[in-house]
ZATORNU-754756 format. One line per field, with one value per residue (C-alpha): chain; x, y, z. Coordinates in nm, 4 decimals, always signed. Layout:
unit = (A;...) $
px = (X;...) $
py = (Y;...) $
pz = (Z;...) $
end
This chain:
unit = (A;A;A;A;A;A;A;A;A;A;A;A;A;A;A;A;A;A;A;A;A;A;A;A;A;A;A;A;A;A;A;A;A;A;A;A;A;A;A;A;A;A;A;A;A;A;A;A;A;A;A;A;A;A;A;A;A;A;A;A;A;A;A;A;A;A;A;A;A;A;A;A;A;A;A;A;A;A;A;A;A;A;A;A;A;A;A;A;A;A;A;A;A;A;A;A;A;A;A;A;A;A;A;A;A;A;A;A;A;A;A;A;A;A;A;A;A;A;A;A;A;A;A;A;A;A;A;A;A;A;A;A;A;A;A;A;A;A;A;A;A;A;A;A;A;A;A;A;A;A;A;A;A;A;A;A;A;A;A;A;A;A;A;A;A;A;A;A;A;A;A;A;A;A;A;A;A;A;A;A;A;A;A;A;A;A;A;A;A;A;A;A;A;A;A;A;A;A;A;A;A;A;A;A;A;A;A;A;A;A;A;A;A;A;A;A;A;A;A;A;A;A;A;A;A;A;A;A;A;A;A;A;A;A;A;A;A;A;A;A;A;A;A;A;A;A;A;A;A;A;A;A;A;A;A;A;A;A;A;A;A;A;A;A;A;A;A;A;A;A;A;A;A;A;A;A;A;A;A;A;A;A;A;A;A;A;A;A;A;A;A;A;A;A;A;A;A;A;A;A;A;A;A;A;A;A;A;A;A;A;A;A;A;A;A;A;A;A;A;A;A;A;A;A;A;A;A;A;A;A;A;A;A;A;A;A;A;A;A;A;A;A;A;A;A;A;A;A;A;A;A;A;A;A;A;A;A;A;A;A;A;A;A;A;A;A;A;A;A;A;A;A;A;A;A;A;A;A;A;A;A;A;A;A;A;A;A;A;A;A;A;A;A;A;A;A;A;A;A;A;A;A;A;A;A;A;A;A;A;A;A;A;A;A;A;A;A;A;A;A;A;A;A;A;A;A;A;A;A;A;A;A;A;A;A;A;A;A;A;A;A;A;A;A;A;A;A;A;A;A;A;A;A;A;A;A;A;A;A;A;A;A;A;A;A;A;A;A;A;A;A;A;A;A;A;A;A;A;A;A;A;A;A;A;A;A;A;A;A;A;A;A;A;A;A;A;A;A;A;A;A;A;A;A;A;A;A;A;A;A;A;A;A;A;A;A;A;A;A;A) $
px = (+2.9594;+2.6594;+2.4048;+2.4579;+2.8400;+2.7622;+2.5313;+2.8548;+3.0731;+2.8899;+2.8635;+3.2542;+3.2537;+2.9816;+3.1951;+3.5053;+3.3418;+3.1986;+3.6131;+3.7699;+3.4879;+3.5474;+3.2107;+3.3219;+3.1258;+3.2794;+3.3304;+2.9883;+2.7187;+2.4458;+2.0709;+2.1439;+1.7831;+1.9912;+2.3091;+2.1587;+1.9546;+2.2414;+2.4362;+2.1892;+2.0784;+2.5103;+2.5098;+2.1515;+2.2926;+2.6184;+2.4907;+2.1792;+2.4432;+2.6297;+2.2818;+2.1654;+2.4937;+2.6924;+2.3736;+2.4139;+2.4841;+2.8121;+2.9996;+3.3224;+3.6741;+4.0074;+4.0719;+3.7012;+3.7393;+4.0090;+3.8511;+3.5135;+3.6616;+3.7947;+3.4449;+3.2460;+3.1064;+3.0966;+3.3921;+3.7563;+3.9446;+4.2404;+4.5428;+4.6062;+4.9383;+5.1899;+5.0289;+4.6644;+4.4847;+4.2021;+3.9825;+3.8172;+3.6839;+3.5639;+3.3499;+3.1576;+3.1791;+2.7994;+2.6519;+2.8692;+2.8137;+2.4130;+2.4359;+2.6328;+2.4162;+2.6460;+2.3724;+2.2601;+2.6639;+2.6710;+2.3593;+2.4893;+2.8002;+2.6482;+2.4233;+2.7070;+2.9368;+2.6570;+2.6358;+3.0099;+2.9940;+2.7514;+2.9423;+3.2782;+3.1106;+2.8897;+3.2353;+3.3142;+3.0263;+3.1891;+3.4923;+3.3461;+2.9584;+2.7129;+2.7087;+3.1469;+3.0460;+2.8197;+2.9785;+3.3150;+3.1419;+2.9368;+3.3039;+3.3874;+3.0850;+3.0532;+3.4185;+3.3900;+3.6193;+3.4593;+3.1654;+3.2665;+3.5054;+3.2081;+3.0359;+3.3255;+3.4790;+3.8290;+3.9666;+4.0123;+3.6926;+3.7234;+4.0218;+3.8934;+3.6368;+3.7982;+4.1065;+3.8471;+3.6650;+4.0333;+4.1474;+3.8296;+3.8523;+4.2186;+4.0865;+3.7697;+4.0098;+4.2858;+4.0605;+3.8671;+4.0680;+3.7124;+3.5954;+3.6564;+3.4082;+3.6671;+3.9585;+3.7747;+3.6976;+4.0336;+4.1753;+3.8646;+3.9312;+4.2927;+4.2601;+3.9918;+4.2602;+4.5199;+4.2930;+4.2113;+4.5763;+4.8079;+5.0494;+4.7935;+4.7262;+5.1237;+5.1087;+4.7527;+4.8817;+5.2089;+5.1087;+4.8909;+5.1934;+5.3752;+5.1269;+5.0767;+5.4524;+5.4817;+5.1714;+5.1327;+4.7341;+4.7924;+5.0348;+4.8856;+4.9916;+4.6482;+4.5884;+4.8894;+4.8509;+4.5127;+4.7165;+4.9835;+4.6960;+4.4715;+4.7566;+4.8911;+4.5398;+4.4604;+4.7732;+4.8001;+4.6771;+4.8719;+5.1648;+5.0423;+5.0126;+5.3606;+5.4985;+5.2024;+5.2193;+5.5042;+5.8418;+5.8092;+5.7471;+6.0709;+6.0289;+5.6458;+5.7220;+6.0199;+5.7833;+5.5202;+5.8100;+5.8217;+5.4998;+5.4528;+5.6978;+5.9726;+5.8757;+6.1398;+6.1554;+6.0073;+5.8289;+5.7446;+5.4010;+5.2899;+5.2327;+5.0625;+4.8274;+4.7778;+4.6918;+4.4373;+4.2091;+4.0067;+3.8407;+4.0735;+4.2808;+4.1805;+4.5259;+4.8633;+5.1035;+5.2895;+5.1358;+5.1486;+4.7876;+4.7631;+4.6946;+4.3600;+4.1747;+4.2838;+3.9649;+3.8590;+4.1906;+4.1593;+4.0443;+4.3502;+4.5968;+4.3710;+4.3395;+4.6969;+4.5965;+4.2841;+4.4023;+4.6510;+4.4061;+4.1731;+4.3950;+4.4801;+4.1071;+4.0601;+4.3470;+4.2744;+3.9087;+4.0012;+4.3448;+4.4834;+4.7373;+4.7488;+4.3555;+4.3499;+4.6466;+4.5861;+4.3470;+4.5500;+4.8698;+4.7258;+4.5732;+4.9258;+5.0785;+4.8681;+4.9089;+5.3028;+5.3779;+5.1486;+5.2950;+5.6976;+5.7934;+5.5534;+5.6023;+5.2442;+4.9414;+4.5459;+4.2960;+4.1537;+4.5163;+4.4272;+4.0761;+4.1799;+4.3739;+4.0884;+3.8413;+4.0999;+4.1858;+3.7963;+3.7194;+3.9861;+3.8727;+3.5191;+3.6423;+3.7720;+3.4249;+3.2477;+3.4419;+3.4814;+3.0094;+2.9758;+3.2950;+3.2489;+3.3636;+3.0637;+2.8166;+2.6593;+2.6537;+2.3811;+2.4241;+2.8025;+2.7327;+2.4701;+2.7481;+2.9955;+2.7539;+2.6599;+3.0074;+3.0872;+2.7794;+2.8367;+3.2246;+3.0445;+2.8079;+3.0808;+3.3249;+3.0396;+2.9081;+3.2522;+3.3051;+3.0121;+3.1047;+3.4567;+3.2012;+3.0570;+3.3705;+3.5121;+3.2162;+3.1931;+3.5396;+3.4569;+3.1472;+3.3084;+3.5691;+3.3128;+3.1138;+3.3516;+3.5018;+3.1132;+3.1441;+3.4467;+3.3505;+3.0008;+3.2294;+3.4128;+3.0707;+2.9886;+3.2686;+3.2675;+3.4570;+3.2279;+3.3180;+3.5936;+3.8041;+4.0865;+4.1736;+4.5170;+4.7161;+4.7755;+4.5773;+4.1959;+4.2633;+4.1510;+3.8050;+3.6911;+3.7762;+3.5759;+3.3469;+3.3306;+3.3749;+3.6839;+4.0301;+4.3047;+4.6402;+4.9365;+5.2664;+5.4391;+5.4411;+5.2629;+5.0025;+5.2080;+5.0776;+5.1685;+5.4008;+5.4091;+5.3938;+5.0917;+4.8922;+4.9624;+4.8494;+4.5285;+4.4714;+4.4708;+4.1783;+3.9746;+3.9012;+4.1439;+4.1553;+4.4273;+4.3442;+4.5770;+4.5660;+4.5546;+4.9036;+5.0010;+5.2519;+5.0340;+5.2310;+5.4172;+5.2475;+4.8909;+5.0017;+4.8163;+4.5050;+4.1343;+4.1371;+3.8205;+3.8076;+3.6774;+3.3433;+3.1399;+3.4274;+3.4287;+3.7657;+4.0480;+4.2691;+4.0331;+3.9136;+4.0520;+4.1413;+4.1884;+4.1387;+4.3129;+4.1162;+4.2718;+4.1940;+3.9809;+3.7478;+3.3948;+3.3351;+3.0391) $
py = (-19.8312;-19.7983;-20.0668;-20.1879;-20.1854;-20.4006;-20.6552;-20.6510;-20.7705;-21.0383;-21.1614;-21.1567;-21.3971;-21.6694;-21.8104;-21.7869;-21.9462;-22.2535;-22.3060;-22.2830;-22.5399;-22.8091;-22.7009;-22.5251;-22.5607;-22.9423;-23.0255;-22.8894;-23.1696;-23.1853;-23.1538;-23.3465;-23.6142;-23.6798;-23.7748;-24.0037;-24.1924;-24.2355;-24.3235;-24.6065;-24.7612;-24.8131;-24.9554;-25.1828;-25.3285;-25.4076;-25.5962;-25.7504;-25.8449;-26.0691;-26.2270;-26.3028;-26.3951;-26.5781;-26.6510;-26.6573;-27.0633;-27.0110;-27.2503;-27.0759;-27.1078;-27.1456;-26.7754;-26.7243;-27.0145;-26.8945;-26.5074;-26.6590;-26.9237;-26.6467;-26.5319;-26.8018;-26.8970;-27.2787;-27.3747;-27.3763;-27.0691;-27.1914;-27.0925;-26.7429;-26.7018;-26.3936;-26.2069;-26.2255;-25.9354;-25.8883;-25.6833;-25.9168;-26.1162;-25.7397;-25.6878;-26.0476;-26.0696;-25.9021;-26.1263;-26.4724;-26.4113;-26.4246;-26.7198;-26.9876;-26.9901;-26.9055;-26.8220;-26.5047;-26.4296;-26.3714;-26.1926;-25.9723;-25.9216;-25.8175;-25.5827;-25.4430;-25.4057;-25.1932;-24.9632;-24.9001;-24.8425;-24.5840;-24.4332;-24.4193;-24.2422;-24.0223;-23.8697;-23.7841;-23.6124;-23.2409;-23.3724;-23.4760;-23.4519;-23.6994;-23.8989;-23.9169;-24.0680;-24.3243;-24.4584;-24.5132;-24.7001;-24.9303;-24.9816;-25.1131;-25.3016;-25.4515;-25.6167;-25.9789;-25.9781;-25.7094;-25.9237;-26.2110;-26.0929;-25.8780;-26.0651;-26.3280;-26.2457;-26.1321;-25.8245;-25.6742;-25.5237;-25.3280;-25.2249;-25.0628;-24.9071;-24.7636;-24.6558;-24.4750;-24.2998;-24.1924;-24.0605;-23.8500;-23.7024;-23.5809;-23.4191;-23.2270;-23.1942;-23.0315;-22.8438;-22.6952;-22.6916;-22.6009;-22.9561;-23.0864;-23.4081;-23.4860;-23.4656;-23.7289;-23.9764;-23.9674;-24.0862;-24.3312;-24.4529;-24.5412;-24.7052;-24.9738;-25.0254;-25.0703;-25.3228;-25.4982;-25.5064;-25.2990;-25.3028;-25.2231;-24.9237;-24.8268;-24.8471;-24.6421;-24.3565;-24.2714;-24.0529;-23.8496;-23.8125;-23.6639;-23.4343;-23.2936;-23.2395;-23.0980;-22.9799;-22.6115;-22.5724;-22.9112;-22.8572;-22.8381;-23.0371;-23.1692;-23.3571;-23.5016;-23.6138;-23.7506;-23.9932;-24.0606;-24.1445;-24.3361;-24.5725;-24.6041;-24.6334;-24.9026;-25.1027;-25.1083;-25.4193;-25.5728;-25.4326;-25.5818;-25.8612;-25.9182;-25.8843;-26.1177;-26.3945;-26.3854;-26.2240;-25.8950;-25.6570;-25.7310;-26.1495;-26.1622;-25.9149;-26.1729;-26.4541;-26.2564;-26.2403;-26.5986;-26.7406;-26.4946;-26.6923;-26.3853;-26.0675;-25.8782;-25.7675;-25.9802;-25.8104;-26.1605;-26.0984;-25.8650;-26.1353;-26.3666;-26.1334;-26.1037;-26.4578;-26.4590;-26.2316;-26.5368;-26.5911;-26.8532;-27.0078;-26.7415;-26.8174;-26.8430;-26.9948;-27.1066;-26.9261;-27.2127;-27.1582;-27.0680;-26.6365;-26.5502;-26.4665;-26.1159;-26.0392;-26.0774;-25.8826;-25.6045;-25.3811;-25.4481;-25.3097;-25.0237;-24.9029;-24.7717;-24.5434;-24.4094;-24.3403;-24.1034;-23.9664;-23.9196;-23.7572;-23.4886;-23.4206;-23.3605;-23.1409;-22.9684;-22.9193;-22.7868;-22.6097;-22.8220;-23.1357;-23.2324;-23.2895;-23.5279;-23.7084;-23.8329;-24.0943;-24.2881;-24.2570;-24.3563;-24.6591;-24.7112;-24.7091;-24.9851;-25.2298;-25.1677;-25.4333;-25.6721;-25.6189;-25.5631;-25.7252;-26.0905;-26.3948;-26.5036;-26.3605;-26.3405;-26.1239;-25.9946;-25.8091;-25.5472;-25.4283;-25.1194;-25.0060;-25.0769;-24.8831;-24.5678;-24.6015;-24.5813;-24.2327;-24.1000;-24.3372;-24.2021;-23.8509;-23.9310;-24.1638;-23.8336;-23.5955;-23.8538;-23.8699;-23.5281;-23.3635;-22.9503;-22.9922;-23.1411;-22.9237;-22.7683;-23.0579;-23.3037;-23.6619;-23.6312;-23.5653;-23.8812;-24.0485;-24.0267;-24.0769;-24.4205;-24.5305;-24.4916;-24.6531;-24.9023;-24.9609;-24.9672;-25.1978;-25.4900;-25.4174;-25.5482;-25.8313;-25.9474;-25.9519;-26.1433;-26.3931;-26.3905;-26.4154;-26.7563;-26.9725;-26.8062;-26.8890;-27.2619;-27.2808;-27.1320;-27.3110;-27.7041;-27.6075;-27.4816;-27.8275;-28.0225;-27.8847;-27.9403;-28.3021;-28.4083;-28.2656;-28.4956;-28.8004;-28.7722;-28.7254;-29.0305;-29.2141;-29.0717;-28.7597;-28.5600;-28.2610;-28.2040;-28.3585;-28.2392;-28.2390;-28.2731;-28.3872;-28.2125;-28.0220;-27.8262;-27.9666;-27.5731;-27.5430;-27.9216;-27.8604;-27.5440;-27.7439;-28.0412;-27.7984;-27.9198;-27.8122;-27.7626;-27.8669;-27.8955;-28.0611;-27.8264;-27.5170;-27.1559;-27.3233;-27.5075;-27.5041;-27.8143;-28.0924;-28.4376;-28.5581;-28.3496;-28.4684;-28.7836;-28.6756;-28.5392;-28.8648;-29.0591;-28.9275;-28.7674;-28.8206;-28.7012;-28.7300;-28.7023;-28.6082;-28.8112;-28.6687;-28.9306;-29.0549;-28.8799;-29.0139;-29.1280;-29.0262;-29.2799;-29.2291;-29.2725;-29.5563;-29.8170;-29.6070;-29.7270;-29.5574;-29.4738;-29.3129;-28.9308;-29.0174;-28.7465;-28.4933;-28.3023;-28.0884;-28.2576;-28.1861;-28.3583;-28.6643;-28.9926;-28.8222;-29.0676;-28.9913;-29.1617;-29.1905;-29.2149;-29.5249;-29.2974;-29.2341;-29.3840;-29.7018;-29.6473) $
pz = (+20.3678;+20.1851;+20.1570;+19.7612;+19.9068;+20.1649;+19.9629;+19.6499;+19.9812;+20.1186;+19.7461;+19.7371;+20.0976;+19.9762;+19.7438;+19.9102;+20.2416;+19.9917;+19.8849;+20.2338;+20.3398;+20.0546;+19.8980;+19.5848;+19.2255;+19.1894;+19.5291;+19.6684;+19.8422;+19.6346;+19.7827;+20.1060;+20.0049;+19.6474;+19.7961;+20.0437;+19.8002;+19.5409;+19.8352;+20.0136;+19.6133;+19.6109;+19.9380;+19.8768;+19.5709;+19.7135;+20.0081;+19.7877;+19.5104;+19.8385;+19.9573;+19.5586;+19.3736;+19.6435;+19.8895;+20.2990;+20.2641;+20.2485;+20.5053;+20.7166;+20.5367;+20.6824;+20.7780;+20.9050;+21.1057;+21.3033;+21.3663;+21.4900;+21.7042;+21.9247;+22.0221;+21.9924;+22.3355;+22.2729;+22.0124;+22.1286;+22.0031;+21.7175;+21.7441;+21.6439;+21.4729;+21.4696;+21.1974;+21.2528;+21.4568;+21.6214;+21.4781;+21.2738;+21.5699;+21.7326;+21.4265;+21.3901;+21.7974;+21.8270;+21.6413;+21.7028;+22.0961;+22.0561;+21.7950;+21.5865;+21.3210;+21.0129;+20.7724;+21.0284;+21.0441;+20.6776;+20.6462;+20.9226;+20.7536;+20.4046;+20.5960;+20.7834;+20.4869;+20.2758;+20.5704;+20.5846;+20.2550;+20.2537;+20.5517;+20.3409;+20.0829;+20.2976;+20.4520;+20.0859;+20.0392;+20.0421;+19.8529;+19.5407;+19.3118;+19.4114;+19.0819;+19.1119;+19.4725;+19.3619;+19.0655;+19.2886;+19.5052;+19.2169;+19.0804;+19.4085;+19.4981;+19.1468;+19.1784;+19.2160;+19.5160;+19.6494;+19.6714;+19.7762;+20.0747;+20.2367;+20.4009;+20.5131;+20.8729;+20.6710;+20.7318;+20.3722;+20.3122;+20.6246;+20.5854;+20.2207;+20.3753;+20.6458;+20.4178;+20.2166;+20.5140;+20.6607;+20.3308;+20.3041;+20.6543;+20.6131;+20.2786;+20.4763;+20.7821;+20.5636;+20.4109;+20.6577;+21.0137;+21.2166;+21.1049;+21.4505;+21.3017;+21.0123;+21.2533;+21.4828;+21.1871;+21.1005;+21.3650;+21.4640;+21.0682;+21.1071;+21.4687;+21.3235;+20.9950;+21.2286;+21.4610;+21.1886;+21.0105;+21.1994;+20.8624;+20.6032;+20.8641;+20.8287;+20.4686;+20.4026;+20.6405;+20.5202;+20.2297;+20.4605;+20.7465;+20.4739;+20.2731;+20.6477;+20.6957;+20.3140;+20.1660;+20.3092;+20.4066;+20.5840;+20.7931;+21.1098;+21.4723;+21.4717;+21.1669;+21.1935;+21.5880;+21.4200;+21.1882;+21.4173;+21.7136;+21.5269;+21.4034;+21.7855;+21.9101;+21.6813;+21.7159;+22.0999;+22.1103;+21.8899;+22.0585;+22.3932;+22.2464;+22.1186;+22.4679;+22.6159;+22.3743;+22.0906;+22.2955;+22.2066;+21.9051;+21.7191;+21.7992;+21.6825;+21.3705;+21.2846;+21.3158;+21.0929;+20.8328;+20.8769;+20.8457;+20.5285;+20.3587;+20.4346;+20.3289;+20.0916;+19.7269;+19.5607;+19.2094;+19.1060;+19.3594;+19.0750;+18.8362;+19.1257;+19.2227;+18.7859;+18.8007;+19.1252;+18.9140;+18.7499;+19.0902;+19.2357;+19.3782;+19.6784;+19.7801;+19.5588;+19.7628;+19.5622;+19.2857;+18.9760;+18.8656;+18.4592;+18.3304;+18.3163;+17.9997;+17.8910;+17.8478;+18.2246;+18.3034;+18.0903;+18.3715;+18.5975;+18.3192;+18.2481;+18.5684;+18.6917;+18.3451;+18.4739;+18.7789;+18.6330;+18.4056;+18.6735;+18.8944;+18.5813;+18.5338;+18.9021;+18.9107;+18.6373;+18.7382;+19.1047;+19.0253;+19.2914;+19.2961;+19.6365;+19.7385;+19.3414;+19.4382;+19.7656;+19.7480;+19.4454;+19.6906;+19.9478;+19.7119;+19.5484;+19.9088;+20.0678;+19.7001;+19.7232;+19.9873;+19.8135;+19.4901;+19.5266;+19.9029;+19.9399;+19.7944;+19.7689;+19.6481;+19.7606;+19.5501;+19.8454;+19.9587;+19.7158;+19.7933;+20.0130;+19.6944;+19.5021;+19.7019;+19.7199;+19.3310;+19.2545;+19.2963;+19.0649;+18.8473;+18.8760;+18.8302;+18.5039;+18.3702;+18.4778;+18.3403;+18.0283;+18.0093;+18.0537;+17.8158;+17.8615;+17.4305;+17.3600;+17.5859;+17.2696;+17.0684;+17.2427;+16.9821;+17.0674;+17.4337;+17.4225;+17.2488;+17.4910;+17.7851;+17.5953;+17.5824;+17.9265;+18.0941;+17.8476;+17.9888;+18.3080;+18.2540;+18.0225;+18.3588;+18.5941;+18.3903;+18.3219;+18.7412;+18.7820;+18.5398;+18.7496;+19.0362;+18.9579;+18.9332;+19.2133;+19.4243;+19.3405;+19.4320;+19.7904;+19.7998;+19.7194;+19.9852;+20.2709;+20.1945;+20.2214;+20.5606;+20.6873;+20.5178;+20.6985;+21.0149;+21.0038;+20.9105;+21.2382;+21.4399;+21.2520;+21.3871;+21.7611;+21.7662;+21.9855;+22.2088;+22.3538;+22.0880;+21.9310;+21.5448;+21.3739;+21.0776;+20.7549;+20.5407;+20.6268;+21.0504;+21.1282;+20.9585;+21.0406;+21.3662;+21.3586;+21.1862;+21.4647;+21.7588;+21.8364;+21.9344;+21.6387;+21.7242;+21.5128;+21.5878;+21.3279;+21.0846;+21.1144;+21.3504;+21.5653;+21.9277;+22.0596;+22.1712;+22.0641;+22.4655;+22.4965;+22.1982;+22.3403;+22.6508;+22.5156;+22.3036;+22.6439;+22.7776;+22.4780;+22.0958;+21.8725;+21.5176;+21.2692;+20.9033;+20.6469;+20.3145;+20.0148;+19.9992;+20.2772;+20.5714;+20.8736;+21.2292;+21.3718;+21.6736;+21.5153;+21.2885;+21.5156;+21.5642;+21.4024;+21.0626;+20.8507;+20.5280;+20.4414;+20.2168;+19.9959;+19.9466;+19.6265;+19.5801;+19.4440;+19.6988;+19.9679;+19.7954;+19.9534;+20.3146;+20.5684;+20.9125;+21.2293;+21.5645;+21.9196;+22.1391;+22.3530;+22.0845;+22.1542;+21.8520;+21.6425) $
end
């Protein structure tokens, strides 16, 4: 072979090296410096936009009270029902075992969040342009729930994230089988999903278990043993656990079912999660609060639409269906049981759906700035630039509008959790105590560093005899709500009322101390 035949064939084998390894003209990594600067200014803002907008003052809720009480060196553990798991309390664990201090646990949280992030996008870095990359991940970042949920010890935000970074590994994986790296994330990816919510886990994998039992180039033993491991990996413990503490798989999923209200078809949740969107209640159950202005809304409706627009572009761009569908399956997968089979609704259910649905979405704002029609016609090109950043820019205002209201709501409940906690300090309810009675018992117990107990419903883990039995020797305080039924066994007890409280809900709570409890 002569050497002009020689230099003509290794012309022939760039290109086709660039496709087999993800990096064709639209998939291909820009300049490695660009794509980590894009990438890090995403991941700044998002974490700055927790610190500035919401500010690390933010006081536990319900939830996070519960997740940090399991590590926390010197406040009793509450009682962790059926469909909890503990990955949560793994990721705020570093920092809750060196200190208490809940201002450093939300700056670490906000930190940690912009780095994973970053790291979710960095895996898609092969997969899709630089600028498709970073506007996904502003989309995300700029949502109000997004924000808001990132740096709280709740599991949804990591569970976006890590749906995001799996997603992208099975794309490089499939694309590429020497990617040994891709493989690994994978299945690291799905095992922290599944420690954090083994269901949400279930429900993100199943698109990619079947594109690697139908889709041709992926059908390979070991990207599918890297779904199927990282789900069993991850959910081992919460396996364990069924057999340890709840009677088995079967008896602790039942009691999941049961504690969720029963889960079953139930399309109704579409319209409660509709209603969530004005930045509260945080939790619809049941789910009587009024529509939210259209005009706040106007993204959810428009972004099923997108998504299948996006999906065509990318398609169309790369000749290839299965690498542009997967991430909105995968997002449509995880929203399904949120949306058809609960009969409740939180905003934050849907942020792994959110976070998958965002880079088609990109694709298509792309695609929809930069139109190949256009390319010789510059005011046209500007104009259609100018419209999009200008979409852009109404959909994040609008969210941080959203953003406000939600955060007063969070903040008046947070206060007034830390309120009620110093009126029982006030009154003698020092360590060890216990807390009970209706309503926030969980967070002011938190709050108090006390035990939680509860006689009855989802948190029940305890006897009447051995409240009683507690109440002999220690404080313990029972939280009336205004017109609420006092126990019949704390009827007799000193009673003091609940002052400063702001929320509706929590103004005029009585509480009920034992006889044990030191007078002030």
């Amino acid at each position: 072979m002569s050497t002009k035949q020689e230099q003509n064939q290794k012309q022939k084998l760039v290109p086709e090296q660039g496709r087999r390894r993800g990096q064709g003209h639209e998939g291909r990594a820009p300049g490695g410096r660009q794509a980590v600067w894009w990438l890090v200014a995403v991941a700044a803002a998002f974490t700055a936009a927790q610190l500035l907008f919401i500010g690390p003052g933010l006081g536990l809720g319900w939830d996070e009270s519960v997740y940090v009480s399991q590590v926390a060196p010197h406040i009793p553990s509450a009682y962790f029902s059926a469909p909890r798991s503990r990955g949560t309390s793994v990721v705020v664990a570093p920092l809750v075992l060196l200190t208490d201090s809940e201002v450093a646990l939300r700056v670490y949280l906000a930190v940690l969040s912009g780095a994973g992030l970053f790291l979710a996008l960095w895996v898609w870095r092969r997969l899709r342009p630089v600028p498709v990359l970073a506007l996904a991940g502003l989309l995300f970042a700029g949502l109000w729930v997004a924000q808001i949920y990132g740096f709280q010890a709740m599991p949804n935000v990591w569970i976006a994230l890590c749906g995001l970074a799996a997603v992208g590994c099975f794309l490089r994986a499939g694309a590429d089988p020497a990617d040994r790296r891709a493989l690994v994330g994978l299945a690291l990816s799905l095992a922290a999903a599944a420690l954090l919510r083994p269901t949400d886990a279930v429900w993100l994998s199943l698109p990619m278990g079947v594109g690697a039992l139908l889709v041709r180039r992926w059908r390979r033993p070991l990207l599918l043993a890297a779904v199927a491991g990282g789900l069993v990996l991850g959910s081992a413990q919460w396996i364990i656990e069924a057999y340890v503490s709840y009677g088995g798989l079967t008896a602790r999923l039942h009691r999941s079912s049961e504690i969720q209200g029963g889960l079953g078809w139930n399309p109704a949740a579409l319209l409660d999660q509709y209603r969530t969107l004005a930045g509260g209640p945080m939790l619809c159950r049941p789910c009587t609060a009024r529509n939210p202005n259209p005009a706040v809304a106007i993204w959810w409706f428009a972004l099923p639409f997108a998504t299948a627009a996006g999906v065509y572009v990318s398609a169309r761009r790369r000749r290839e269906w299965a690498t542009a569908l997967l991430p909105a399956l995968c997002g449509l997968s995880v929203a399904v049981q949120y949306l058809l089979f609960i009969g409740y609704a939180a905003p934050r259910f849907l942020l792994p759906a959110y976070a998958l649905l965002a880079i088609p979405v990109a694709d298509l704002l792309v695609a929809a700035a930069r139109p190949v029609r256009f390319r010789h016609r510059p005011r046209l090109r500007l104009a259609a630039t100018s419209l999009v950043a200008l979409a852009v820019v109404g959909q994040l205002v609008s969210q941080q509008v959203v953003l406000r209201h939600a955060v007063h709501i969070a903040t008046s409940g947070t206060e007034d959790y830390a309120r009620m906690a110093a009126g029982l300090r006030s009154h003698g309810v020092r360590p060890p105590c216990l807390v009970t009675g209706s309503g926030p018992a969980i967070p002011v117990a938190y709050q108090a560093r006390c035990r939680a107990g509860n006689l009855s419903g989802s948190n029940e883990n305890m006897t009447r005899a051995e409240l009683l039995a507690t109440a002999a020797r220690q404080p313990v305080a029972v939280l009336v709500p205004p017109g609420g039924k006092v126990p019949a066994y704390a009827r007799h007890w000193t009673s003091h009322p609940l002052t400063g409280l702001h929320g509706r809900s929590r103004i005029g709570y009585r509480v009920f101390l034992s006889p044990a409890t030191p007078q002030r």
